[in-house]
C-alpha positions as CSV (number, residue, x, y, z in Angstrom):
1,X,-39.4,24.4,39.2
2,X,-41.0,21.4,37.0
3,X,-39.1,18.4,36.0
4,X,-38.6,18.1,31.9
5,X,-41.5,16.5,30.1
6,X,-40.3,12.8,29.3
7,X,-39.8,12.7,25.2
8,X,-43.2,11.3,23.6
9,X,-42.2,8.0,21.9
10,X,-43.0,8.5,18.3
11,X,-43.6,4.9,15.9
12,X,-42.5,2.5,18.8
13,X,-39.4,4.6,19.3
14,X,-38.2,4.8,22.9
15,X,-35.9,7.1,24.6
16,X,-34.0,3.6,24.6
17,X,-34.1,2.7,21.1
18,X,-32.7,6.4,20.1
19,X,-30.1,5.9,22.4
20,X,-29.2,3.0,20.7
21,X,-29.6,3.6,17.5
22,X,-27.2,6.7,17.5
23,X,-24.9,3.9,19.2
24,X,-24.6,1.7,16.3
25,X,-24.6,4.8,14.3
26,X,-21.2,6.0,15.9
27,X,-19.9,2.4,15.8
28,X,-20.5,2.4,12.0
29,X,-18.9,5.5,11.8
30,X,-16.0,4.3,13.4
31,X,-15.9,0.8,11.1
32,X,-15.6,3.4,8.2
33,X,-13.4,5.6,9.4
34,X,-11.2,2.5,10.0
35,X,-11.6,1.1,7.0
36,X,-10.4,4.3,5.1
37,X,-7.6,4.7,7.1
38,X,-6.4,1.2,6.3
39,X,-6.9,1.3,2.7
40,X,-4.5,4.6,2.6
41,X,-1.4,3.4,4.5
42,X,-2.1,0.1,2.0
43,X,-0.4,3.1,-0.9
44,X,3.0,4.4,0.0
45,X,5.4,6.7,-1.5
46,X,7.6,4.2,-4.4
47,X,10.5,6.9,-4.9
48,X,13.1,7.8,-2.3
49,X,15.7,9.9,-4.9
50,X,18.7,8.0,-4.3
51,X,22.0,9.1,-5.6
52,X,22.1,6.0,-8.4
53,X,23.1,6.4,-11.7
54,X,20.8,3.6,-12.9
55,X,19.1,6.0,-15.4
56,X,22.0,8.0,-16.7
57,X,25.7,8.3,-18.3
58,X,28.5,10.9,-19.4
59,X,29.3,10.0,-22.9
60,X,32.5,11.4,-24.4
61,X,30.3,13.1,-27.2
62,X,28.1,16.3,-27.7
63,X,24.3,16.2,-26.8
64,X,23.6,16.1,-30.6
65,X,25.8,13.0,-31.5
66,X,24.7,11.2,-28.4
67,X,21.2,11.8,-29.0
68,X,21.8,10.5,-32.8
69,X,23.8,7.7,-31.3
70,X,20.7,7.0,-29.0
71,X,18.3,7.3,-32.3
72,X,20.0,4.7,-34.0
73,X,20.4,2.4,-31.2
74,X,16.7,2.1,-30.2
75,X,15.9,1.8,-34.3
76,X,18.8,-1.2,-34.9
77,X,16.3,-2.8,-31.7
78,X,12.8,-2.8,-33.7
79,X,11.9,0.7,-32.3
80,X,10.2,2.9,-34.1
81,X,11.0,6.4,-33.5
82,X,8.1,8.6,-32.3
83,X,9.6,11.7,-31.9
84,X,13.5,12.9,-32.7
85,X,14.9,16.5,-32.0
86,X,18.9,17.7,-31.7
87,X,18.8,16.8,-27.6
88,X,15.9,14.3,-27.4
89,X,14.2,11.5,-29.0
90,X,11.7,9.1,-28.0
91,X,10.8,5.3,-29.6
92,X,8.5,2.9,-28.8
93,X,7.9,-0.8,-29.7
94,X,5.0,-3.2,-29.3
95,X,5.2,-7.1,-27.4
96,X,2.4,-9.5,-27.7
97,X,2.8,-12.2,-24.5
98,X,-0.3,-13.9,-24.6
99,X,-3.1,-13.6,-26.9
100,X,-5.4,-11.3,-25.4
101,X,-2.3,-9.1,-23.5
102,X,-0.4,-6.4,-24.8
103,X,3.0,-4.4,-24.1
104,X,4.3,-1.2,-25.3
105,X,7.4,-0.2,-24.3
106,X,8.3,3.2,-24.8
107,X,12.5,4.7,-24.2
108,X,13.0,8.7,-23.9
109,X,16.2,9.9,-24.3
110,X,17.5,13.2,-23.1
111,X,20.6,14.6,-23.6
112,X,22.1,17.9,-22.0
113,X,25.8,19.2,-21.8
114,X,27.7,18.4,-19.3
115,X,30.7,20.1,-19.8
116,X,32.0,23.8,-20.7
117,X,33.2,22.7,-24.0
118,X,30.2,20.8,-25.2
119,X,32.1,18.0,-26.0
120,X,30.8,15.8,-23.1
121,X,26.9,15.0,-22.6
122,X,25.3,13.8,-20.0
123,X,22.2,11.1,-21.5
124,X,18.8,10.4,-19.5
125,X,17.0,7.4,-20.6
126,X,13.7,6.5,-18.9
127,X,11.8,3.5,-20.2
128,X,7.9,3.1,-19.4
129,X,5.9,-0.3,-19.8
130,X,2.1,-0.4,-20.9
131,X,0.0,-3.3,-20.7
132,X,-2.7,-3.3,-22.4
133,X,-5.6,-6.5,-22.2
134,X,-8.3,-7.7,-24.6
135,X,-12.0,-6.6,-23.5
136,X,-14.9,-8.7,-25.1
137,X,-17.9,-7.0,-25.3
138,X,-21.0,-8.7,-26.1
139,X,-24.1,-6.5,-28.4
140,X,-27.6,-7.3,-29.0
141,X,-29.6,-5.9,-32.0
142,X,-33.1,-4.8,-30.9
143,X,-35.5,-3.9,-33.4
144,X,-38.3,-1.2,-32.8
145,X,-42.1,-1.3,-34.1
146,X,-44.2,0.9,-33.8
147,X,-47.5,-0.3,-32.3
148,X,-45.4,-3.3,-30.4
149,X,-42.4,-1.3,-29.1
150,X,-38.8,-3.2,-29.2
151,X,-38.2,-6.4,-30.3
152,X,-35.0,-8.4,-29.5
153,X,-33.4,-10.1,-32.3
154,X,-31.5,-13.2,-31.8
155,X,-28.6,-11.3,-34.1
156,X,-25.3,-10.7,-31.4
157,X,-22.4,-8.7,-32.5
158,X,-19.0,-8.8,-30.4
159,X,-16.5,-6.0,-30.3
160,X,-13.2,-6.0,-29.0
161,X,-11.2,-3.2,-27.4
162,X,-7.6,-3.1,-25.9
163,X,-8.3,-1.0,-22.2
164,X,-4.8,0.1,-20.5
165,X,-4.6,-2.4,-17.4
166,X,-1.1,-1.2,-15.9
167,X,1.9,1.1,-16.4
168,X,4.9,1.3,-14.8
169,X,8.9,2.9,-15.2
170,X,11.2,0.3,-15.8
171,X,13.9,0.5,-12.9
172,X,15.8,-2.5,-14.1
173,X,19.8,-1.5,-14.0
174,X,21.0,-4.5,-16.5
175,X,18.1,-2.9,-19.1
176,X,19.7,0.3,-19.0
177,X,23.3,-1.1,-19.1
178,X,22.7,-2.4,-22.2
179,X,21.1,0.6,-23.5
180,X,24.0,2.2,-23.5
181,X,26.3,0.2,-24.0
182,X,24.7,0.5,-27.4
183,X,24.5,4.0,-27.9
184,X,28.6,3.8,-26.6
185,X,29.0,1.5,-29.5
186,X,27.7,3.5,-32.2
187,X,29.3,6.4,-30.7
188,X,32.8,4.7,-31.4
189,X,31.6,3.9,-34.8
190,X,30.5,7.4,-35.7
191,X,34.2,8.7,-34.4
192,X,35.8,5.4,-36.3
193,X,33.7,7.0,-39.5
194,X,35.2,10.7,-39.0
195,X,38.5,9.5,-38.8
């Protein structure tokens, strides 16, 4: 029985070099893989459904009247009302920073019965922050002629666009607290008013 042939060496590559090149192949590999595993344990999971009430309250009203309550709330704040139905309604209102940043904050408020009667409601209010920042783009006017081709003019135009940078849900308890309180006040006020 004959021995293998050895493998010919093709453009200075040895049996050697091969060897090492799929080496530092597999280490690169490996870097990679590494480096993708890092950069997804870097992400992990921001909600844990916790039995807090940050983000609701039993009002001793109907789903209609506390949504109406919660209508005129977010309006006497500067919020203009997006959308408004009998158990939800949703407002939004706009915050200027800095010069080139922007925030819009936007409040949701559902309300559902709670009880058998109707008369008490259970409200969800979840309030979203958008910041928005100032892009500066930069344009050049180019000219075209025939037998030449294009021609840069020294004319420069500069447009301006507001790109979404962030977004997140409010989770601050004394925001909500406030909220309604609000809508409890103008829930007295509408009972005060019927009586």
């Amino acid at each position: 029985m004959s021995s293998p042939a050895p493998l010919p060496a093709t453009r200075g590559w040895r049996p050697l070099g091969r060897a090492v090149a799929l080496g530092a192949a597999a280490c690169a590999l490996a870097l990679l893989t590494g480096c993708v595993g890092t950069t997804a344990k870097k992400f992990s999971v921001q909600e844990d459904f916790g039995s807090v009430t940050t983000y609701s309250r039993l009002f001793d009203a109907t789903p209609v009247e506390t949504c109406e309550a919660s209508r005129r709330a977010l309006l006497s704040q500067g919020y203009v009302i997006s959308s408004s139905a009998k158990e939800m309604v949703e407002g939004s209102k706009n915050f200027q920073p800095e010069p080139e940043s922007h925030l819009q904050m936007v409040v949701r408020v559902v309300c559902v019965p709670e009880a058998d009667n109707g008369k008490v409601s259970l409200g969800f209010v979840t309030a979203t922050q958008d910041t928005f920042s100032l892009r500066k783009t930069n344009n050049s006017a180019s000219l075209g002629v025939g037998a030449i081709g294009s021609v840069s003019l020294p004319f420069s135009s500069t447009s301006e666009s507001l790109v979404k940078v962030g977004s997140e849900t409010i989770a601050k308890a004394a925001f909500y607290e406030n909220f309604f309180d609000l809508v409890k006040r103008y829930l007295v006020l509408d009972k005060t008013a019927e009586d």
